[in-house]
MIDRENBA-575928 format. One record per residue: x, y, z of N, C-alpha, C in turn; residue in one letter; residue number from 1. Coordinates in steps of 0.001 Angstrom, whole numbers, plus 500000, padded with zeros to 6 digits. Layout:
<atoms>
ATOM      n.X      n.Y      n.Z     ca.X     ca.Y     ca.Z      c.X      c.Y      c.Z   rest    nr
ATOM        X        Y        Z        X        Y        Z        X        Y        Z      a   NUM
...
</atoms>
This chain:
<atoms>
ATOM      n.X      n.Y      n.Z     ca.X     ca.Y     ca.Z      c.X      c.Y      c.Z   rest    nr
ATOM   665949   132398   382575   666644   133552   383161   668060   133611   382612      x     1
ATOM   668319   134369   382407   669663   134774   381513   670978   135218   382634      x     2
ATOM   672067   134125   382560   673292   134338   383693   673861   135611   383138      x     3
ATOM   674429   136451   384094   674735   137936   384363   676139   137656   383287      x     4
ATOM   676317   138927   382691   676915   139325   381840   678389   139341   383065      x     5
ATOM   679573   138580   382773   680460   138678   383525   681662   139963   382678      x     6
ATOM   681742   140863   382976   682783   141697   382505   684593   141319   381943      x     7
ATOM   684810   140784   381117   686827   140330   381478   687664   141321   382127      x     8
ATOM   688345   140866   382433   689154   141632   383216   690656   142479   382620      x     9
ATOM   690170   141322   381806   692046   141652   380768   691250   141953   379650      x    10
ATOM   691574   142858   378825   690944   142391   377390   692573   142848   376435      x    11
ATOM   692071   141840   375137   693513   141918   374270   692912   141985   373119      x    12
ATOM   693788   143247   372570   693105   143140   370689   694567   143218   369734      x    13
ATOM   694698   142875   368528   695693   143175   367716   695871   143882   366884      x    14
ATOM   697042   144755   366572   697223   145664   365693   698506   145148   364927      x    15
ATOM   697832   144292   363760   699230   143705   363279   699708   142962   363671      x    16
ATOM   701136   143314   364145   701651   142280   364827   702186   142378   366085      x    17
ATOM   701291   143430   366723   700979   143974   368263   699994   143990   368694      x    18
ATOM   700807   142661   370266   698886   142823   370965   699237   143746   372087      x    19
ATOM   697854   144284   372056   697022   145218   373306   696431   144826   374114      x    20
ATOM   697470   145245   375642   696397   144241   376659   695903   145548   377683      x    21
ATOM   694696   145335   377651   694116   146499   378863   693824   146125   379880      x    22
ATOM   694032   146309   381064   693909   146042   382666   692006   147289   382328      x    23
ATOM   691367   145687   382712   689869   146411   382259   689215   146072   383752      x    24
ATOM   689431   146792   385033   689473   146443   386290   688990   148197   386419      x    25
ATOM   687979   149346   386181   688257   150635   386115   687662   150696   387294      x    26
ATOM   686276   150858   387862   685951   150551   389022   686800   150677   390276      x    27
ATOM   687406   149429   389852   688645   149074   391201   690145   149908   391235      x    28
ATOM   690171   150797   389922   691182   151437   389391   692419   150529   389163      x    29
ATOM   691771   149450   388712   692684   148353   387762   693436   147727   389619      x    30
ATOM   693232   147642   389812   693823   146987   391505   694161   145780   391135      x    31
ATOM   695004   145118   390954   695515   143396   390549   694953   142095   391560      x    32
ATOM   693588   142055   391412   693072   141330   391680   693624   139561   391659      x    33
ATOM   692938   138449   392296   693741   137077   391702   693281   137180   390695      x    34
ATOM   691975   137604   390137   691792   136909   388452   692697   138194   387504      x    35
ATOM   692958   139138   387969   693108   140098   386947   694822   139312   386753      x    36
ATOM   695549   139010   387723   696959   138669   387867   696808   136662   387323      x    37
ATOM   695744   136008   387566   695773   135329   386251   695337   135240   385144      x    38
ATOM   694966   136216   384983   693966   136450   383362   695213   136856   382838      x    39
ATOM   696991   137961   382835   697781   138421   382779   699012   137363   382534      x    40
ATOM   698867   136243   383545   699984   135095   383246   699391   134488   382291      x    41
ATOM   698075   133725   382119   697814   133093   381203   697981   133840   380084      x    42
ATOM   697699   135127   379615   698174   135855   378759   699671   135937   378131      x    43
ATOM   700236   136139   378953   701901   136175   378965   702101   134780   378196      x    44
ATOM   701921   133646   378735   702064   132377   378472   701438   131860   377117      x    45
ATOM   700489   132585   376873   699874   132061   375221   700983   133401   374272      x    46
ATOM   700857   134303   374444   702039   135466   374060   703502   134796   373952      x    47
ATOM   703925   134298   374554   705077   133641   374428   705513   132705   373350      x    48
ATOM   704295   132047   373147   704104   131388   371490   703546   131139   370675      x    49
ATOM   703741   132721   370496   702256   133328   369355   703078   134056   368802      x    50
ATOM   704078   133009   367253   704815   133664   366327   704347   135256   365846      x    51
ATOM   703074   135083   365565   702721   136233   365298   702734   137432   365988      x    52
ATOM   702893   137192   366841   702887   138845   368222   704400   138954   367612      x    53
ATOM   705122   140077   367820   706214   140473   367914   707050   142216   368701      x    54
ATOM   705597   142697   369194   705539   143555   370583   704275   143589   371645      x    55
ATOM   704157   143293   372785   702777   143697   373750   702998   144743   374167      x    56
ATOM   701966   145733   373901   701813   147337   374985   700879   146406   375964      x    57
ATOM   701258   147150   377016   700143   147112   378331   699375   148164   378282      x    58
ATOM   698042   148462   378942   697454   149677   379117   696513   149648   379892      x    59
ATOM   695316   150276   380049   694579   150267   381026   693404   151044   380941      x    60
ATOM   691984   150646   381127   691129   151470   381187   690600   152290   382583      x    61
ATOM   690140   153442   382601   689679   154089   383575   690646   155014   383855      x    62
ATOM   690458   155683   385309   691228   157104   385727   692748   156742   386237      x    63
ATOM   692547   155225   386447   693757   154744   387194   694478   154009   386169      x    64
ATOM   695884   153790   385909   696629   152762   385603   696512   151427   386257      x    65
ATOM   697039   151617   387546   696287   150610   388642   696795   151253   390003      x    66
ATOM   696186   150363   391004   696439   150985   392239   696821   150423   393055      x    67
ATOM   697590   148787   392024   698241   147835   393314   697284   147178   393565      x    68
ATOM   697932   146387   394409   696887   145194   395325   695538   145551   395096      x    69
ATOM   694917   144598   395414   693245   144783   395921   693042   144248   397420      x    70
ATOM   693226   145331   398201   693061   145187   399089   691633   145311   400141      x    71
ATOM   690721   145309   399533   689575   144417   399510   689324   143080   399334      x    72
ATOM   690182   142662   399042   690061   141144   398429   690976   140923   399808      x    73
ATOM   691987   141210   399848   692933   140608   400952   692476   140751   402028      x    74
ATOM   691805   141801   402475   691049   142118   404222   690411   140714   403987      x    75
ATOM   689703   140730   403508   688465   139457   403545   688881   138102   403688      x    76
ATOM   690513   137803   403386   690682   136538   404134   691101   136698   405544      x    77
ATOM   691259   137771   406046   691861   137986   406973   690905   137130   408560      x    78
ATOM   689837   136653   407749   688574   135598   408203   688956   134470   408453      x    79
ATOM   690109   134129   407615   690461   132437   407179   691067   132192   408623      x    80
ATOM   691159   130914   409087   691771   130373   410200   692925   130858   410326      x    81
ATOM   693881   130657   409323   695102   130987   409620   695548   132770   409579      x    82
ATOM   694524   133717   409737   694674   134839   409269   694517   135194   407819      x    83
ATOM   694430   134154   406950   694777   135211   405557   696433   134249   405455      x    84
ATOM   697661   133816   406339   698858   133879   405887   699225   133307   404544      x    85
ATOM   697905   131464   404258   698177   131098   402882   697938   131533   402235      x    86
ATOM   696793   132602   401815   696295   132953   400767   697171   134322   400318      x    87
ATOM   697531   134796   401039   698549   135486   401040   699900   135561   400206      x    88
ATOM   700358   134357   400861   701800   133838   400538   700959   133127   398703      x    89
ATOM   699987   132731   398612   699517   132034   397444   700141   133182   396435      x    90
ATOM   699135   134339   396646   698654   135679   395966   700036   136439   395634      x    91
ATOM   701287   136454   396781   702374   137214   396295   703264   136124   395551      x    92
ATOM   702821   134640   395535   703910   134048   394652   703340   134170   393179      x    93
ATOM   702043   134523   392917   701515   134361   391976   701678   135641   391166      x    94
ATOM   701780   136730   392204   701689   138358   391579   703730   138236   390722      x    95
ATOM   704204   137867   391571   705805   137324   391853   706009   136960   389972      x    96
ATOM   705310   135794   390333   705650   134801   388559   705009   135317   387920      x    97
ATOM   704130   136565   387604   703425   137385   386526   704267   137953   386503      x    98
ATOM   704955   138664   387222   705750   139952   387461   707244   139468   386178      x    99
ATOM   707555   138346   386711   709119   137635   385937   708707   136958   384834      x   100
ATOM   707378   136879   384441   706616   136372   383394   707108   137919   382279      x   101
ATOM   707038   138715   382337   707109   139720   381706   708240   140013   381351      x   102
ATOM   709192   139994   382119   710843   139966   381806   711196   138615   381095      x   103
ATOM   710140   137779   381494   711297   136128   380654   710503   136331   379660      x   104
ATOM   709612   137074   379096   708600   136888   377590   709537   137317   376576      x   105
ATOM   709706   136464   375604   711122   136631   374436   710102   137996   373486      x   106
ATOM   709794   139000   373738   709355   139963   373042   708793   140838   374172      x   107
ATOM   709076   142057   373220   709373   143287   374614   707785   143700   374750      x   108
ATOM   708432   144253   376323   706846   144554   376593   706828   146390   376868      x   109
ATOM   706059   146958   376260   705711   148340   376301   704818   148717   376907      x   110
ATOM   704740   149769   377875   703659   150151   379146   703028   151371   378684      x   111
ATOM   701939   151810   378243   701930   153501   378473   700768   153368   379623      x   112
ATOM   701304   154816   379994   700687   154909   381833   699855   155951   381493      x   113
ATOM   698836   156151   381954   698138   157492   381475   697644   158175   382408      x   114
ATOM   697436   157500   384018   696831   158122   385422   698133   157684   386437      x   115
ATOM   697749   157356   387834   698450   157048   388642   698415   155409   388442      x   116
ATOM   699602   155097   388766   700112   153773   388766   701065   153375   390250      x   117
ATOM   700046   152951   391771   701039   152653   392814   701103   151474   393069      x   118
ATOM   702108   151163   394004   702466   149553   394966   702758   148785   393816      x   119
ATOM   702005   147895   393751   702415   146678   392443   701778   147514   391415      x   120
ATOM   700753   148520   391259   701024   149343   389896   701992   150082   389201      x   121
ATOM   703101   150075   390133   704059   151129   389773   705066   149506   389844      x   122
ATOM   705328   148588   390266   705378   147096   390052   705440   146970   388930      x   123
ATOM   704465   147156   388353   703810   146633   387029   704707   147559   385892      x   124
ATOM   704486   148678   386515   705379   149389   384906   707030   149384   385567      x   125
ATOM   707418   149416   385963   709003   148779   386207   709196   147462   385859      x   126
ATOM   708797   146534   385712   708602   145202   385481   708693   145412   383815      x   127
ATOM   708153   146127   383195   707812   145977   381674   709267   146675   381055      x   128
ATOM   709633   146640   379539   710953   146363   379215   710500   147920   378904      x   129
ATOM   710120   148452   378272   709719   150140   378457   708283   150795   378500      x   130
ATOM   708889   151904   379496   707298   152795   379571   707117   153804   378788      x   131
ATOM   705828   154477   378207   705756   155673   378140   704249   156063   378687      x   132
ATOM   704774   157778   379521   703878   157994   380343   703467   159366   379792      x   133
ATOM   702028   159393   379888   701089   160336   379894   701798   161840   380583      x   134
ATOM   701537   162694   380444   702317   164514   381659   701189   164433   382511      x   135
ATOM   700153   163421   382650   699491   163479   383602   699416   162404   384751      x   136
ATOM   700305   161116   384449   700847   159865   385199   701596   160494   386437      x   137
ATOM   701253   159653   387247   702048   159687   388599   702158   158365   389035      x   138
ATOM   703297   158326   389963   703877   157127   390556   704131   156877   392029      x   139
ATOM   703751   155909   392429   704362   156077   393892   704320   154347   394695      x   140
ATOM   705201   154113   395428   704952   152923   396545   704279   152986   397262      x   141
ATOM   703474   153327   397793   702827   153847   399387   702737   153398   400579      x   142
ATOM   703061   151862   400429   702798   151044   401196   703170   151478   402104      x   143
ATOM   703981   151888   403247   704747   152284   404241   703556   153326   405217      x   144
ATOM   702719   153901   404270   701911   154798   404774   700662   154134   405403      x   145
ATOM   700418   152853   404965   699598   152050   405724   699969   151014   406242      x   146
ATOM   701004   151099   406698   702000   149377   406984   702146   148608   406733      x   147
ATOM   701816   148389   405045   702516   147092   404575   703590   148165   403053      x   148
ATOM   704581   147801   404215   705878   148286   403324   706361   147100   401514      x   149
ATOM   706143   148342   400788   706211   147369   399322   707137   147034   398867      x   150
ATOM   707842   146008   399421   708753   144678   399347   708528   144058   397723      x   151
ATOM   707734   143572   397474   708027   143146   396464   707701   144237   394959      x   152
ATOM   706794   145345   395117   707146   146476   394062   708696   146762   394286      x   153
ATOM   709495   147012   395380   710713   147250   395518   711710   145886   394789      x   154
ATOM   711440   145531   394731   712188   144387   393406   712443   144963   392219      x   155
ATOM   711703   145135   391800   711259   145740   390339   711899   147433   390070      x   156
ATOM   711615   147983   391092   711773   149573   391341   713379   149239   391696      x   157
ATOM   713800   149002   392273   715323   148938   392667   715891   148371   391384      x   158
ATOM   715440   147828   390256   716194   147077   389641   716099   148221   388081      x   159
ATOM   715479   149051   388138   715022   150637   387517   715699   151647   387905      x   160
ATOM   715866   152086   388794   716121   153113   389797   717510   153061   390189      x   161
ATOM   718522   154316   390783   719088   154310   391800   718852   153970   392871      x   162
ATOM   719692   153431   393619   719335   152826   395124   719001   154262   396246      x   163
ATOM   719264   155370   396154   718529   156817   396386   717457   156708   396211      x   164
ATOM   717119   156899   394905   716108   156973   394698   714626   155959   394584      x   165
ATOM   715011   154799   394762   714194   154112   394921   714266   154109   396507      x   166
ATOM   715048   154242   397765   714773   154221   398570   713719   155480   399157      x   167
ATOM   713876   156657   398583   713361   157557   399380   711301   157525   398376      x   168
ATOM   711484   156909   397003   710140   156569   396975   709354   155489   397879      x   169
ATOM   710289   154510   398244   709785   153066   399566   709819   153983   400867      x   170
ATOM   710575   154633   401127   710286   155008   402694   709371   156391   402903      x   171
ATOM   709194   157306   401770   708276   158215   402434   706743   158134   401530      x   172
ATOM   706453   157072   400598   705453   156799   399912   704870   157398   399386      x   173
ATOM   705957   159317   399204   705440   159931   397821   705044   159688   396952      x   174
ATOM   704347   160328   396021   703646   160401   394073   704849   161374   393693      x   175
ATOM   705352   160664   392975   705964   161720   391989   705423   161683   390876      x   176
ATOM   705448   162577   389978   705059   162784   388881   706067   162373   387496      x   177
ATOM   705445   162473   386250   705682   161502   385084   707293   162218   384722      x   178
ATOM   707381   163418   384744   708707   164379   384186   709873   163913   385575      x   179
ATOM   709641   163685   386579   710679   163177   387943   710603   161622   387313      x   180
ATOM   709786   160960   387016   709607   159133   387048   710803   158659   385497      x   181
ATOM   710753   160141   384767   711484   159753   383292   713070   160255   384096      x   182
ATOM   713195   161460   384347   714594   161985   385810   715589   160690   386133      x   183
ATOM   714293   160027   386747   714984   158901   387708   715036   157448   386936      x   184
ATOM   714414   157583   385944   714456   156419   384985   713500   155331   384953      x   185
ATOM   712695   155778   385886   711231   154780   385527   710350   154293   384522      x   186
ATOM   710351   155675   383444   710072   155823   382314   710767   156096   381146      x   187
ATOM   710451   155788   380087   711276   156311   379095   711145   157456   378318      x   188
ATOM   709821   158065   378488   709479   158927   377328   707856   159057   378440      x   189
ATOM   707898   160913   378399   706769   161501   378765   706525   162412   377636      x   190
ATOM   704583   162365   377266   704337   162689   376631   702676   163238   376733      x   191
ATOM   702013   164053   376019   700693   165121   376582   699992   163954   376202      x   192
ATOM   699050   164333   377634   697780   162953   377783   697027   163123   376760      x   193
ATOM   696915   161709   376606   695720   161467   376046   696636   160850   374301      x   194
ATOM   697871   161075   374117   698682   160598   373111   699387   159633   373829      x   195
ATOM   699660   158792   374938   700504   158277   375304   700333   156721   375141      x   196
ATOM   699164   156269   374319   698881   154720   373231   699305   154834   372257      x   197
ATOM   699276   155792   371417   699411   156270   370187   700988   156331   370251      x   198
ATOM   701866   157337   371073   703238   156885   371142   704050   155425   371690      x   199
ATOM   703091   155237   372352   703656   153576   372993   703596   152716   371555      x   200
ATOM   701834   152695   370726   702062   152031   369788   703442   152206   368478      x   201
ATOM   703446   153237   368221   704590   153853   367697   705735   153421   367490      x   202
ATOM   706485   153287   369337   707214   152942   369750   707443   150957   369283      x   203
ATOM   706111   150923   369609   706125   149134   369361   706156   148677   367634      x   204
ATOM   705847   149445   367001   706143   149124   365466   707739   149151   365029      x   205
ATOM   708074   150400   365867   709903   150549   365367   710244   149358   365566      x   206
ATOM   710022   148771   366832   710676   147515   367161   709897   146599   366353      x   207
ATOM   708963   145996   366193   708377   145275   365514   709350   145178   363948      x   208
ATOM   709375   146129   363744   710154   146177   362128   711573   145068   362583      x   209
ATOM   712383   144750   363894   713249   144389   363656   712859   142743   363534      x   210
ATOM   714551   142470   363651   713874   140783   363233   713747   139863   364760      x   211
ATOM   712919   139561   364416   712455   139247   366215   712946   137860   366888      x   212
ATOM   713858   137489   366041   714680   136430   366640   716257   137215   367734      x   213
ATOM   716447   138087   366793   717413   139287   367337   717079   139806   368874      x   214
ATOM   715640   140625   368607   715004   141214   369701   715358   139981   370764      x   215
ATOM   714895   138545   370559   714669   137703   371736   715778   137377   371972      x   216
ATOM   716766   137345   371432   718388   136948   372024   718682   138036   372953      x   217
ATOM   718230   139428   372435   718644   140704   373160   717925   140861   374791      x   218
ATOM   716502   140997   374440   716172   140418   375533   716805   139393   376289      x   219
ATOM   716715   138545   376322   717171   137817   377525   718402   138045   377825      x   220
ATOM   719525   138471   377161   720842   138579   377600   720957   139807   378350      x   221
ATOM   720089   140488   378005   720189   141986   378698   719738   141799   380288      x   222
ATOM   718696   140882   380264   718452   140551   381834   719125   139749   382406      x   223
ATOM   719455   138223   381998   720803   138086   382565   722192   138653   382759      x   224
ATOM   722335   139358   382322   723816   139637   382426   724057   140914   383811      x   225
ATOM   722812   141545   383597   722501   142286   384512   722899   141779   386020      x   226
ATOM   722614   140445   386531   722977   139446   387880   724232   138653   387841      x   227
ATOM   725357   139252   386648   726467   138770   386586   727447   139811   387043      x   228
ATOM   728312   139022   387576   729660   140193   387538   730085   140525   386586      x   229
ATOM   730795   141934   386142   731567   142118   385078   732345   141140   383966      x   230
ATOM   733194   140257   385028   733852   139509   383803   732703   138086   383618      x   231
ATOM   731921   137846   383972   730844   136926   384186   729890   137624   382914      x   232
ATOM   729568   138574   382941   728889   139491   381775   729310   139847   380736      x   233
ATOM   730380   139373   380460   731266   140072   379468   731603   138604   378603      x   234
ATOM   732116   137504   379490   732104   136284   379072   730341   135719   378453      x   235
ATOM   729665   135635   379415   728587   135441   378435   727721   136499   377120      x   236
ATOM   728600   137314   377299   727521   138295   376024   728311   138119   374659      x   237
ATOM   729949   137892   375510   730773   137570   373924   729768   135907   373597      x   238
ATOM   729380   135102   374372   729099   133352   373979   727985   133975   372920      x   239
ATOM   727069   134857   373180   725864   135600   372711   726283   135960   371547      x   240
ATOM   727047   136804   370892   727041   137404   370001   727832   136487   369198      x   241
ATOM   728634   135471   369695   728965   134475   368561   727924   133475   368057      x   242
ATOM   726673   133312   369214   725629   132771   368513   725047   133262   367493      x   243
ATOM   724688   135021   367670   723851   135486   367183   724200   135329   365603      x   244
ATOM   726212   135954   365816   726490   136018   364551   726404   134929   363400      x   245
ATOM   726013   133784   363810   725407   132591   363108   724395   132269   362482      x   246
ATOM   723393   133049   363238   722311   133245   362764   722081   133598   361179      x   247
ATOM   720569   133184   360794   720289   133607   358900   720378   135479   359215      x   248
ATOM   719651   135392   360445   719391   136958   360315   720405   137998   360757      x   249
ATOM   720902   137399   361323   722534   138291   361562   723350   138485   360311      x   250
ATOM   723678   137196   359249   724264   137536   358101   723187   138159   357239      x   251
ATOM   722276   137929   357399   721263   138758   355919   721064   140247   356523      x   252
ATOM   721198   140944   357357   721226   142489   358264   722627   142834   357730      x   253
ATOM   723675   142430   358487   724858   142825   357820   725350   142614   356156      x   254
ATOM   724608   141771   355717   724651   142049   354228   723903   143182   353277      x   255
ATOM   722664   143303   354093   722200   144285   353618   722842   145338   353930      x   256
ATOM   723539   145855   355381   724163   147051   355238   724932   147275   354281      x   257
ATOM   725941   145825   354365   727291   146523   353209   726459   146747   351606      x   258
ATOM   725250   146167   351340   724990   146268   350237   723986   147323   350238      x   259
ATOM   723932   147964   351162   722982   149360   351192   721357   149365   350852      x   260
ATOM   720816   148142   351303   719744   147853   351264   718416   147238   352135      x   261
ATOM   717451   147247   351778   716625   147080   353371   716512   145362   353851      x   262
ATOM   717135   145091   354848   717159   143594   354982   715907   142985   355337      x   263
ATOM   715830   141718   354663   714421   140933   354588   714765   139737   355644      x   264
ATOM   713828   140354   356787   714341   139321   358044   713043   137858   357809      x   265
ATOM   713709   136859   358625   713113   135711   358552   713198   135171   359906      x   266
ATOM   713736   135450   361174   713650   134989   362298   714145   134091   362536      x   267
ATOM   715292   133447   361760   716056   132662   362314   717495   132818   361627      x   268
</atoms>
């Protein structure tokens, strides 16, 4: 007898020197299941040192981007002795360190959204270093509308957003749509469905062309400095750019400018 064909949940392919990861959950409308949210860290974590990657798009199959939690999965501990509280507290530390897994990954991460994306789906693309969304994407928190107010998508969304505007998406658990989500800065770039891989990939080659030792200094300083005070931010970005300027690839970029030619990066 032949064991049942198990479906993955994540699937990843490469284009070059960009991987593609699809939230392959359509059914559930990509809902961040525990395996889908560790199939995603373990991902992140082999991505992290895999010279060869040098951009990840996210994406997603089916009508949904995702739809947040799986809250099917969570009713069902609600059986466990203790209510559900460990598995719980397990599940949001775990959704938590995927979530900062994506911001600490020394290479940027690109989202295109192509349906609705709520709660930790809309999590998910605030979390990533840029989006681009489908004219047919929508966004929203909702949680509030069924009483579990989204606390930890609001991490992510507040750290995107005006404090306006991320409040009045947490408290009345509207959908806004993709042309308001680029408005308010959720997104970077809206564009007609059904092109919005094709521009994300796009997007991920420009960057790809740079030298990706650069990109990863940039990255991370851009998120730290962000939780610094002014002169706290200012002091460490000058420590930054005297590193950088040390670098092979900092002098071989600026040599090529003054010498008007295309610089041949090497990543260190």
């Amino acid at each position: 007898m032949n064991a049942p064909v198990t479906t993955p949940v994540l699937l990843r392919e490469d284009a070059d020197n960009i991987a593609i990861l699809t939230l392959n959950r359509p059914r559930e409308r990509n809902s961040l299941s525990e395996a889908l949210i560790a199939a995603l860290s373990a991902m992140l974590a082999a991505l992290a040192s895999d010279a060869r990657v040098r951009v990840v798009v996210l994406a997603a199959n089916g009508p949904a981007f995702s739809a947040g939690h799986d809250m099917k999965e969570m009713t069902a501990r609600r059986a466990d002795a203790d209510r559900g509280r460990a598995y719980f507290r397990q599940l949001m530390d775990a959704c938590s360190a995927m979530m900062q897994a994506i911001v600490q990954l020394p290479k940027p991460v690109i989202t295109c959204v192509h349906g609705p994306a709520s709660a930790a789906g809309c999590q998910l693309v605030a979390s990533c270093d840029l989006a681009v969304a489908s004219d047919a994407a929508k966004f929203a928190t909702p949680g509030v509308n069924i009483g579990l107010f989204c606390s930890t998508p609001m991490v992510a969304l507040a750290r995107n957003v005006a404090r306006k505007h991320a409040m009045e998406m947490l408290l009345t658990g509207d959908m806004i749509d993709a042309r308001e989500a680029q408005r308010i800065g959720l997104v970077n770039r809206v564009v007609p469905a059904g092109s919005e891989r094709d521009a994300a990939l796009a997007l991920a080659r420009q960057i790809a062309a740079k030298s990706a030792l650069t990109v990863k200094i940039g990255k991370e300083a851009f998120y730290r400095q962000l939780e610094m005070s002014l002169a706290e931010a200012y002091r460490y970005a000058s420590d930054v750019m005297v590193e950088n300027m040390l670098a092979r690839d900092a002098e071989e970029g600026i040599g090529a400018f003054i010498e008007k030619r295309p610089p041949s990066w090497e990543d260190r």
